[in-house]
ZAKEBA-206790 format. One record per residue (C-alpha): x, y, z. Coordinates in steps of 0.2 Angstrom, whole numbers, always signed. Example, Ala and Ser with C-alpha at 12.3 -4.5 7.8 and 13.67 -1.06 7.14 Angstrom:
! residues 2
<c1: +62 | c2: -22 | c3: +39>
<c1: +68 | c2: -5 | c3: +36>
END
This chain:
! residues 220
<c1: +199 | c2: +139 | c3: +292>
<c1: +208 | c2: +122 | c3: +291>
<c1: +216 | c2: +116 | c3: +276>
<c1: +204 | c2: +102 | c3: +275>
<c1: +190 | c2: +111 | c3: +274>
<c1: +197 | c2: +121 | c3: +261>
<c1: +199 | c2: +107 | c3: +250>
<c1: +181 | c2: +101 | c3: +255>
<c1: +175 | c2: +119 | c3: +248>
<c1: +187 | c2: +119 | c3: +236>
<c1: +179 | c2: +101 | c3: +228>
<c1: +160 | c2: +106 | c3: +231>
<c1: +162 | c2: +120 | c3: +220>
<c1: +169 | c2: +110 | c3: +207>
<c1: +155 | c2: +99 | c3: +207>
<c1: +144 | c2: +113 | c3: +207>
<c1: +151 | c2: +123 | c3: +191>
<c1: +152 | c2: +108 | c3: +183>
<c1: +134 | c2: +102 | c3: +184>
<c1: +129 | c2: +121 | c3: +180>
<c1: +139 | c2: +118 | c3: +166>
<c1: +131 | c2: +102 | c3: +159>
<c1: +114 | c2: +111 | c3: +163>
<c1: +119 | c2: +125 | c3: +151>
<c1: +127 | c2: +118 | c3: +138>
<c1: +126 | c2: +99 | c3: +140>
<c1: +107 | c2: +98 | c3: +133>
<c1: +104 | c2: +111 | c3: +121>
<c1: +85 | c2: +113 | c3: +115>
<c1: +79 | c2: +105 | c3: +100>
<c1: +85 | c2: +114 | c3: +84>
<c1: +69 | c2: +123 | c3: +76>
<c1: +65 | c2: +129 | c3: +58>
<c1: +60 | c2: +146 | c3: +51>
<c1: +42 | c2: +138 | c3: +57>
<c1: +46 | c2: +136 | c3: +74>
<c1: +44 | c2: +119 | c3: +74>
<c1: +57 | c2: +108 | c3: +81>
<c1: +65 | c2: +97 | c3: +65>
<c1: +65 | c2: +81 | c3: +75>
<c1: +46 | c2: +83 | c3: +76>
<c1: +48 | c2: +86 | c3: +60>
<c1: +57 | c2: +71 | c3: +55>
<c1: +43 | c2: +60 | c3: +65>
<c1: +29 | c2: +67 | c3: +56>
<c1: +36 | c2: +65 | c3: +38>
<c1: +40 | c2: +48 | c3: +43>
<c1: +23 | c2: +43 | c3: +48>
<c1: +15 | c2: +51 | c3: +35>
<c1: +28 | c2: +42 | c3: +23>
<c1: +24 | c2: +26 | c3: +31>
<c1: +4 | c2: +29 | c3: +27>
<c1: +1 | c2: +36 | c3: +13>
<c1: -5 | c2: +28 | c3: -2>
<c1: +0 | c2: +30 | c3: -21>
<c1: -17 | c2: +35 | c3: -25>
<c1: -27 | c2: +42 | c3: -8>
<c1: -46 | c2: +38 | c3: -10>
<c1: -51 | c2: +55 | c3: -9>
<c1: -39 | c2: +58 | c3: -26>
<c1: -48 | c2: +44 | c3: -32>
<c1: -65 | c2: +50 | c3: -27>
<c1: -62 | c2: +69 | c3: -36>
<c1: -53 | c2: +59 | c3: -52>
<c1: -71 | c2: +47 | c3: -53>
<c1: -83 | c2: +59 | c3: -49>
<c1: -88 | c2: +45 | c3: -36>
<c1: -91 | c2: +41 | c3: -18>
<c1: -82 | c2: +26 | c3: -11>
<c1: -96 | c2: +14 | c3: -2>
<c1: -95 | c2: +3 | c3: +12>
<c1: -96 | c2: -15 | c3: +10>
<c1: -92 | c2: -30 | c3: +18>
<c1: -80 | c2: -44 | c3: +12>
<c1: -85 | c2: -61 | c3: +13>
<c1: -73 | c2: -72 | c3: +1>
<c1: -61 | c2: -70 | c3: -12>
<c1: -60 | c2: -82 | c3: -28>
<c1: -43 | c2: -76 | c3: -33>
<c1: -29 | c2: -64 | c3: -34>
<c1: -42 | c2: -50 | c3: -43>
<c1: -60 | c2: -55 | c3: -39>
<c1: -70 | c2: -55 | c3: -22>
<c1: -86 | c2: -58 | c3: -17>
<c1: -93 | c2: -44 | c3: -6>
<c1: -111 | c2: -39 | c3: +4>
<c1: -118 | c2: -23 | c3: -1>
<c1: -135 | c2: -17 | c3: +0>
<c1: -142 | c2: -32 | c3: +10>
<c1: -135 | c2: -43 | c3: -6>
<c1: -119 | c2: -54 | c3: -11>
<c1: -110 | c2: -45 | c3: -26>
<c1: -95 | c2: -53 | c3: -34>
<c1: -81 | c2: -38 | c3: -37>
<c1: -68 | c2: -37 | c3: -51>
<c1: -55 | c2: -29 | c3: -46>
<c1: -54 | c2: -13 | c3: -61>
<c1: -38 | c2: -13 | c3: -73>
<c1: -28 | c2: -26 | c3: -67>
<c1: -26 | c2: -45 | c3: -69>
<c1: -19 | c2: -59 | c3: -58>
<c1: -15 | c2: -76 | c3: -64>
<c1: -28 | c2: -87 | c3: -65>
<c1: -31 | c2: -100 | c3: -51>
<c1: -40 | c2: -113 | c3: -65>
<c1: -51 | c2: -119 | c3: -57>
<c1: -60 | c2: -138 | c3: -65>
<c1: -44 | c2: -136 | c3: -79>
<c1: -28 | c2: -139 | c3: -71>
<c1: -16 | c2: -132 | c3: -59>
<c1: -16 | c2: -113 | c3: -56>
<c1: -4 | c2: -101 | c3: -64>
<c1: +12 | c2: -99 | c3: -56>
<c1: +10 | c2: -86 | c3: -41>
<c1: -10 | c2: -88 | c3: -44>
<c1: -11 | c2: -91 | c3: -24>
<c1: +1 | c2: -79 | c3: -19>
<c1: -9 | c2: -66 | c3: -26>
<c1: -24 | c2: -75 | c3: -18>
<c1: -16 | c2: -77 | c3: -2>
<c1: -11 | c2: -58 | c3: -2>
<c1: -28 | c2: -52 | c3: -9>
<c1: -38 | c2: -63 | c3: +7>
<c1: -26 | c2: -58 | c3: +20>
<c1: -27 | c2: -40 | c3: +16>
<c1: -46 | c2: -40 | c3: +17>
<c1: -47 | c2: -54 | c3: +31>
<c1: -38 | c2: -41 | c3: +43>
<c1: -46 | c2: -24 | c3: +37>
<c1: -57 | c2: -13 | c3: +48>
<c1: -65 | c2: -7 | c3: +34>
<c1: -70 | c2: -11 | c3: +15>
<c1: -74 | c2: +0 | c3: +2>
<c1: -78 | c2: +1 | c3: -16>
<c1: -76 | c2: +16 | c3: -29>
<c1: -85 | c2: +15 | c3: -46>
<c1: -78 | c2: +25 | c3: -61>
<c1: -84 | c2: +34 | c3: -76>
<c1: -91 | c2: +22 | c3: -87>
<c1: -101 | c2: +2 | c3: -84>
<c1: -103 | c2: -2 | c3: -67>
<c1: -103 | c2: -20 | c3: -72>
<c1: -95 | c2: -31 | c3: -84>
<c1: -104 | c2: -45 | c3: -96>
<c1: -103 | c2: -59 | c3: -80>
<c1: -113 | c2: -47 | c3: -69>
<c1: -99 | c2: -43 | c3: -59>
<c1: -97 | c2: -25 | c3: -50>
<c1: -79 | c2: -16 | c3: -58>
<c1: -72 | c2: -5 | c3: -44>
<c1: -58 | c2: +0 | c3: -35>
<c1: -58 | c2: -10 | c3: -18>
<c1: -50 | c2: +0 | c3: -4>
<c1: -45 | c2: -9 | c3: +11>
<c1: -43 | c2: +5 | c3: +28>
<c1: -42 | c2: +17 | c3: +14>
<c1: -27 | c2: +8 | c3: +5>
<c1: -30 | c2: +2 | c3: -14>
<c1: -31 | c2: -16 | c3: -16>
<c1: -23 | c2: -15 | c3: -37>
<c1: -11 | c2: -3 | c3: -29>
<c1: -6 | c2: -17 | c3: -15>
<c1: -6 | c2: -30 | c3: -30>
<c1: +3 | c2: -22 | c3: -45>
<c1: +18 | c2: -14 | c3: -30>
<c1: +20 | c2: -34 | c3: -24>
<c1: +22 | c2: -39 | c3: -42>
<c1: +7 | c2: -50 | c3: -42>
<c1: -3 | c2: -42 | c3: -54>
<c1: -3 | c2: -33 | c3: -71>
<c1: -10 | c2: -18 | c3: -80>
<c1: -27 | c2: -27 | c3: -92>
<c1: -44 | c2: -25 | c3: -97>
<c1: -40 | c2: -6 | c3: -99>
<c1: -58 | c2: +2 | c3: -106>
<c1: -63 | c2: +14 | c3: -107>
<c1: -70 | c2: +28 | c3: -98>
<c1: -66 | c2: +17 | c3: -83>
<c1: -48 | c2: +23 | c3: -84>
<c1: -46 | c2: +38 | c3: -74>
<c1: -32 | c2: +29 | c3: -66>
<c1: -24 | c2: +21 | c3: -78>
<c1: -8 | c2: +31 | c3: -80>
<c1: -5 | c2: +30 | c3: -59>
<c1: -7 | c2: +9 | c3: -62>
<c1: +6 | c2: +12 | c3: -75>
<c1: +19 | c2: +20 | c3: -65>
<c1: +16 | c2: +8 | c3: -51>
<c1: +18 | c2: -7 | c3: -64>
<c1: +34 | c2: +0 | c3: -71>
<c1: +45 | c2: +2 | c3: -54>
<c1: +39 | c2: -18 | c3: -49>
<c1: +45 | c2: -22 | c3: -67>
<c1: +60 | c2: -12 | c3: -65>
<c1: +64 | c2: -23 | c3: -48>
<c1: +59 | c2: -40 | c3: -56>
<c1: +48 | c2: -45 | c3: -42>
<c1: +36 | c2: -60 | c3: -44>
<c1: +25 | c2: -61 | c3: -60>
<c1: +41 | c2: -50 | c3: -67>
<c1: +56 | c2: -61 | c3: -64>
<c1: +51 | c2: -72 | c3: -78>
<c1: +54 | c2: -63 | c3: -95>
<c1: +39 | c2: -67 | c3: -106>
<c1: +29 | c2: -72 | c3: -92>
<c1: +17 | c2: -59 | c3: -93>
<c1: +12 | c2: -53 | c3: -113>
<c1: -2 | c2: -41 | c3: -119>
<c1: -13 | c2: -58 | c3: -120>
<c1: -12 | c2: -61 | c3: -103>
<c1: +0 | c2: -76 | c3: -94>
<c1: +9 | c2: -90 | c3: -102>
<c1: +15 | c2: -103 | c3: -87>
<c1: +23 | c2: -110 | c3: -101>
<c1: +35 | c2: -99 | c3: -101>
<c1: +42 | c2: -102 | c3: -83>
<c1: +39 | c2: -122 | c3: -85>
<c1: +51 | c2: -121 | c3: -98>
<c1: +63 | c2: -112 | c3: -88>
<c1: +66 | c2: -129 | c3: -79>
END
């Protein structure tokens, strides 16, 4: 055998070992728990399902109530916590149970400072949603105005959940028995007070008698 073709052996079976190498060792399989499940899967899952959940999942909300959520359709919102919805063939104006936005004044004035944010936010969560629907509590299903006190989910998300996190509503009209969820719109009150976001970056803004613009016009 020539020398050359020695060196041509010699340099195909390098190549060789080393792609059997890389095969080997160069792409180990994906590390598994005690489950057998492999923990980047894992990882993906808990991340998704993080990404979804809600604080207070409607079928938590259902047991705690006693209630079924129904199906409704939204048709217009006055402001931040009160909608206008069709249910049974009729339109039902909502008010959003345990939670108070500031008011848009309507006929007296100017709205409340971030009145339309929490407007804005409350329309363009129920102007995109596949699906509306409303869960009574324990005690009146309406107040003094007629209106329907629920919980409003929107594709299965809590509308005062999505309000109180943004900082764009507070914790009122508490009555009971229509607080099964009181303590749950506490905690989720308390961590967007802690971050100062909206409604709570104005000390005072926000007392136990409601909102006082007053207290951010005077801040200029």
């Amino acid at each position: 055998m020539k020398l050359k073709d020695i060196k041509t052996l010699i340099t195909s079976g390098t190549v060789l070992l080393a792609l059997a190498l890389y095969m080997i060792f160069g792409n180990p399989p994906p590390e598994k728990d005690e489950t057998g499940q492999d923990k980047q899967t894992e990882s993906v899952l808990n991340s998704s399902a993080e990404e979804s959940s809600a604080i207070i999942p409607l079928e938590e909300a259902e047991k705690v109530t006693g209630n079924k959520a129904v199906a409704v359709e939204y048709v217009s919102a006055n402001d931040g916590d009160t909608i206008s919805v069709q249910m049974d063939g009729e339109k039902k104006r909502v008010r959003l149970l345990m939670i108070d936005t500031p008011e848009m004044n309507y006929n007296k004035g100017e709205p409340m400072p971030y009145a339309e944010d929490a407007k804005a936010f409350t329309i363009d969560l129920l102007e995109k949603a596949e699906s509306v629907e409303l869960l009574f509590d324990k005690g009146p299903e309406t107040d003094h105005y007629d209106r329907l006190l629920a919980y409003v989910y929107v594709d299965g998300v809590m509308l005062q959940e999505e309000l109180l996190e943004e900082g764009l509503a507070a914790v009122r009209y508490v009555n009971k028995p229509n607080n099964s969820l009181e303590q749950q719109f506490r905690g989720i009150q308390e961590a967007a007070e802690k971050e100062g976001i909206n409604i709570w970056s104005h000390e005072g803004y926000f007392q136990k008698d409601g909102f006082h613009a007053d207290v951010i016009r005077n801040e200029k």
